[in-house]
N, C-alpha and C positions, 0 to 999 in steps of 0.2 A: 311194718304195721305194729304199733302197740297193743300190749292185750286189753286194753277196755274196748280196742277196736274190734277185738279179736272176737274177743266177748261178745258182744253186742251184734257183730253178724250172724254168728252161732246160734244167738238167741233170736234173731229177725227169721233163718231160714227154719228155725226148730215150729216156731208159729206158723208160719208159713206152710208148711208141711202136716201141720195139724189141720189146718183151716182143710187146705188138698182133701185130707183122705177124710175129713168129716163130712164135705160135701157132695164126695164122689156117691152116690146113689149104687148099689150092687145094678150091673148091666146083664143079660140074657141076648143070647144069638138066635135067630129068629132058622128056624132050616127050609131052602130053598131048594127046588125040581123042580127040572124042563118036566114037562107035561106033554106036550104036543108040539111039535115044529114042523115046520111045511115052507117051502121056496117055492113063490111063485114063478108062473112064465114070464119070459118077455111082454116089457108093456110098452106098447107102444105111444108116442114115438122116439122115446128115448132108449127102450128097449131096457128098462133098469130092471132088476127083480126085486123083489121084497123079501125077505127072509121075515117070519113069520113064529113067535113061540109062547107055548100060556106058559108060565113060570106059576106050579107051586109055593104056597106059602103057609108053612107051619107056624105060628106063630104064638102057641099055647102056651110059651113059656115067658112072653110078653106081657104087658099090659094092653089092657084092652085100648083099641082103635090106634097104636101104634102102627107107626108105619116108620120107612127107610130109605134108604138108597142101595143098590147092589151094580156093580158090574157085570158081562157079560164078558168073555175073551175072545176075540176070534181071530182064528188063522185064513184066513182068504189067500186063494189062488191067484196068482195074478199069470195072464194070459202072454203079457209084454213087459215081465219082470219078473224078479223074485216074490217070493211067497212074503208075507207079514202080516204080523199080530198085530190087533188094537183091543181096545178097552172102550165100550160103550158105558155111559152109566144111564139107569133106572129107577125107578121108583119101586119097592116092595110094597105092600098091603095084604092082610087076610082078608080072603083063602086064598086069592089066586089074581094075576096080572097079566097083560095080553102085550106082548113086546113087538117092535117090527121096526127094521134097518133094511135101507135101500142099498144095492148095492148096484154098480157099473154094470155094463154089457160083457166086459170082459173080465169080469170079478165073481168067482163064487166062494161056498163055505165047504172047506177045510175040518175044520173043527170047532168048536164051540165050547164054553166053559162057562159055571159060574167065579167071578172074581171077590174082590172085597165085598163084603155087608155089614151095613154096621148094623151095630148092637141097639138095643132097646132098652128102656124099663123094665126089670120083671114084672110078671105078674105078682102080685100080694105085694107089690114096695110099695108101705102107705106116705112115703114122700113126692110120689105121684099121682095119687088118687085123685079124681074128678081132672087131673091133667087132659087137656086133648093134642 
């Protein structure tokens, strides 16, 4: 590679990288809580349960009527197998959201998490303003 070449990439990726962090808007993490969670009985006739949870949404430090996406983690039992994690995803929104996964006859909940969420607009970035 010659240096005019050399140059000239140096200078494409140095622009390039300008343009990046000019554009990137400051982001804010929205914070998320189970609220309430409840597993239903057997329904018949599949016999499946629902698992059941209001998720919490702080979102004060967003901009208004933002909303998201978040995971859930869960560890389910398995009855006729080993145990295993999955990763549901969701929708966030202020104040609060009402989630529900079916699960098997022979499947319960282990344990539960929240996983990834993305980020938001702050609040006060006037490069969002009247955004929806």
């Amino acid at each position: 590679m010659n240096r005019s070449s050399l140059f000239g990439l140096l200078a494409c990726a140095l622009v390039f990288a300008g343009i990046t962090q000019a554009s990137s808007a400051p982001l804010c993490q929205p914070s998320l809580a189970f609220k309430q969670v409840q597993f239903s009985p057997m329904q018949p006739p599949t016999l499946q349960r629902t698992w059941t949870a209001v998720v919490a949404v702080d979102a004060s430090r967003c901009a208004a009527n933002s909303r998201g996406r978040f995971e859930i983690v869960f560890t389910r039992l398995q009855e006729y197998g080993p145990d295993s994690e999955s990763r549901e995803e969701f929708m966030w929104a202020a104040p609060e959201v009402t989630v529900a996964m079916d699960f098997a006859p022979t499947e319960a909940v282990q344990d539960y998490r929240i996983g990834r969420v993305t980020q938001c607009p702050c609040a006060g970035d006037q490069s969002h303003a009247g955004a929806k």
